[in-house]
Residue, then its C-alpha position, 0 to 999 in steps of 0.5 A: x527466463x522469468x522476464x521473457x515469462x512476465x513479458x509474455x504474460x504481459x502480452x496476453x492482455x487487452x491494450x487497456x491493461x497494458x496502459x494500465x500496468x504501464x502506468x502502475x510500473x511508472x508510478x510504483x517507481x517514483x513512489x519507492x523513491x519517495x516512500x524511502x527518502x521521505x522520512x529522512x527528508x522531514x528529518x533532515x530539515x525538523x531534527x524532531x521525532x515528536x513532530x515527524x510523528x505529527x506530519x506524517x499522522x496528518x499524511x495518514x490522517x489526509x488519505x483517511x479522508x479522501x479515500x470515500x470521496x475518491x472512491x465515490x468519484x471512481x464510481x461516479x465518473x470512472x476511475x481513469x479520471x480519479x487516477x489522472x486527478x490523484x495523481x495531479x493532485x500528488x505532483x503538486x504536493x510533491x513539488x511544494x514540499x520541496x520547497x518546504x523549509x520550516x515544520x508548519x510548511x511541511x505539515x501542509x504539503x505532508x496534508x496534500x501529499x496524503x490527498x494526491x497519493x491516497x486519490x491515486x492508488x486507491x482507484x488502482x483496484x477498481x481501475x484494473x476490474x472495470x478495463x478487464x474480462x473475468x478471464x483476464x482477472x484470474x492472474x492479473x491483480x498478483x502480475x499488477x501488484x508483482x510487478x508493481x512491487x518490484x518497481x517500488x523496489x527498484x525506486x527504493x534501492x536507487x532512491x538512496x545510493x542516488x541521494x548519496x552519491x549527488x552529496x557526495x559528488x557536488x557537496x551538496x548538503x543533505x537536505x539539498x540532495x535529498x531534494x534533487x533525488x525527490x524531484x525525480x519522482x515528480x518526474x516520473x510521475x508526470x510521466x505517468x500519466x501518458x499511457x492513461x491517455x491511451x486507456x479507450x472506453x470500455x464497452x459495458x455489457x447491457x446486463x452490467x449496465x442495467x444492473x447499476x443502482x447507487x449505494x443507498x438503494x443497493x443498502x435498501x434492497x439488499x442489507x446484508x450486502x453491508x456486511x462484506x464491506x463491514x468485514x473488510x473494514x475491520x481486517x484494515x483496521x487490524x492490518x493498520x495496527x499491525x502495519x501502522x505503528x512501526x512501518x512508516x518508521x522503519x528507516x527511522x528505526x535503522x537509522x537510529x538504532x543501528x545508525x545506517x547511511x542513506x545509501x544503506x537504508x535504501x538497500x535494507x529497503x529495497x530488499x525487504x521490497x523484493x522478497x515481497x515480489x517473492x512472496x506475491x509470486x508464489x501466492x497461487x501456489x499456496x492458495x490453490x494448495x489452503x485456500x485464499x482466506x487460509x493464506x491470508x491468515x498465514x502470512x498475519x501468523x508468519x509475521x509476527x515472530x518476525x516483527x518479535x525478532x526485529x524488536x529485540x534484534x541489537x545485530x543488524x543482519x538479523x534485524x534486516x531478515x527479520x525486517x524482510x520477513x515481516x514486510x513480505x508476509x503483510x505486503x505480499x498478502x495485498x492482492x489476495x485481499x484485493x482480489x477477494x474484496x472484488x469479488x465479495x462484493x457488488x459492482x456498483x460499490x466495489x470503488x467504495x468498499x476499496x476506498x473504505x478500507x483504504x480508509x480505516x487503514x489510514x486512519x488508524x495508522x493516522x492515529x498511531x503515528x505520533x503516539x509511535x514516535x511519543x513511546x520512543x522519544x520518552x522511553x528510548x529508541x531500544x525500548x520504545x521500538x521494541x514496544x512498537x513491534x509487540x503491539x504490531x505482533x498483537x495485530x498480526x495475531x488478531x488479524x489472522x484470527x479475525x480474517x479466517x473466521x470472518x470469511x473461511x467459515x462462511x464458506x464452509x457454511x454456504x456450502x453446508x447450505x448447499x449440500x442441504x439443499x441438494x439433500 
């Protein structure tokens, strides 16, 4: 039934969407692959966290830096080409990192792999508002990060049981099935990009047209249009800190702490990513109910008992619901954010601001990533986890605080300014 429901949902868009979310399904499948074998990929060939910490910094630290450029390029030239270039960009990456065989090659294809994923998720946003009505977009960022989500999902579960089974079944080494199940996302990939072909041009409405300035001219004539992209940029911060220092590790961290195969770590994964889909669906429900800005701060709050719990969990099965918890609350939060970022801000910067946030969200993490891995080398994998989710905690909390004061009480302001006005 929920299926049929999604199917119909689907149906109700513009053949521009659906291209688009076909592309999204395509692409989030074959990124849940390599999201969850990444990381026991580096492992399996460098056997050292120091320098694990280092590539994927220097991942992070790519995406930082091609997140304005790209977003530019999207405002520029449109966003169907930014995608088809991100994603050509991620293939070869991909391809050469399969390669790899000694820590140096790994941190130059890790460098271009930042570059090709960060160019094609961040013009996904701004790909969806510039193909879509206001009518459309009333549902559609939860349906495309729903459903999107549950594909990375799908990715994720069968990434391992898939690595696993083709060591088992060929004798392969682990390094070399773990490369046979990479190279399925290079496939996926490439295939995702057909359905981007059949994207047809827009027709702009004049006034929308006539109202396109560049970015320096908008700062000059409006200043405090700055100001939401300023906000933005300092929620990812935050969300940075509280996502960056223990997420990217956190197959790492099952591995080590609780010594799980691949096969299993893909599961604990795959779940976490489901109730994601959970959370992500309920999200209109609760913001007609508290308000947007409200449900944001909530799922922050919500997040940090559970990343408490997993710090100091030694039974597994509470690690992996306090796991599931923490990934829900700060990933089904996403296309709240999105949706209110679109619409806080102008159309000729809305590629940019998506791009800065993406940004300072990378670069943070970019920055904790070899510290992160630092703290548990020296002081142990219990200890040095456990401090890595207190200080994703302190995020949560300072994120919460942050997002409601900086966008739920300007609205209840401009709405006292309305009242006075009317008065």
């Amino acid at each position: 039934m929920k299926a049929f429901t999604l199917l119909t949902q689907y149906r109700t868009y513009s053949k521009n969407i659906q291209s688009i979310l076909i592309w999204n399904i395509t692409f989030c499948l074959g990124l849940g692959i390599h999201l969850v074998l990444y990381n026991l990929y580096l492992q399996s060939i460098v056997f050292d966290e120091i320098m694990i910490g280092k590539i994927l910094g220097l991942n992070f630290f790519a995406q930082a830096i091609i997140y304005i450029p790209a977003g530019l390029f999207s405002d520029r030239l449109g966003s169907k080409k930014g995608v088809l270039v991100g994603v050509g960009i991620f293939i070869i990456a991909l391809i050469g990192n399969l390669f790899a065989n000694t820590p140096d090659e790994l941190l130059v294809w890790g460098f271009l792999i930042g570059l090709g994923n960060a160019s094609s998720i961040v013009t996904f946003v701004p790909l969806l508002t510039e193909y879509s009505n206001e009518i459309e977009r009333k549902d559609l960022f939860t349906f495309a990060f729903s459903t999107g989500t549950f594909f990375t999902f799908l990715g994720t579960l069968l990434g391992g049981i898939i690595s696993d089974n083709i060591q088992a079944i060929f004798h392969f080494s682990e390094t070399t099935s773990l490369r046979f199940t990479l190279s399925i996302t290079v496939i996926l990939l490439i295939l995702c990009t057909i359905p981007l072909f059949f994207i047809k041009r827009r027709n702009v409405p004049e006034k929308e047209e006539k109202s396109h300035r560049s970015f320096v001219t908008l700062v000059k004539s409006d200043p405090k249009s700055l100001m939401p992209i300023v906000k933005f940029s300092f929620s990812k911060v935050l969300a940075g800190v509280s996502l960056g220092i223990i997420a990217p590790f956190i197959n790492l961290f099952f591995l080590d702490k609780f010594d799980l195969s691949t096969s299993n770590i893909s599961i604990v994964l795959a779940a976490g990513t489901l109730a994601t889909v959970i959370f992500m669906s309920i999200n209109p429900k609760i913001t007609n109910q508290i308000s947007e800005v409200k449900t944001v701060s909530l799922y922050n709050l919500l997040s940090i008992p559970a990343v408490i719990i997993l710090g100091l969990s030694q039974n597994l099965w509470t690690a992996i619901i306090a796991f599931i918890i923490f990934r829900s609350a700060n990933f089904g939060l996403t296309p709240i954010v999105s949706k209110l970022m679109m619409e806080k801000v102008t159309p000729e910067v809305r590629g940019l601001t998506n791009s800065l946030g993406f940004m300072v969200h990378s670069l943070t993490i970019s920055l904790l990533g070899p510290v992160a891995m630092y703290i548990v080398s020296i002081v142990g994998d219990y200890q040095g986890y456990l401090y890595l989710c207190l200080i994703s905690a302190f995020g949560s909390f300072i994120g919460a605080i942050f997002f409601h004061l900086a966008f739920e009480k300007k609205k209840k302001h401009v709405t006292k300014g309305l009242e006075n006005n009317l008065a």
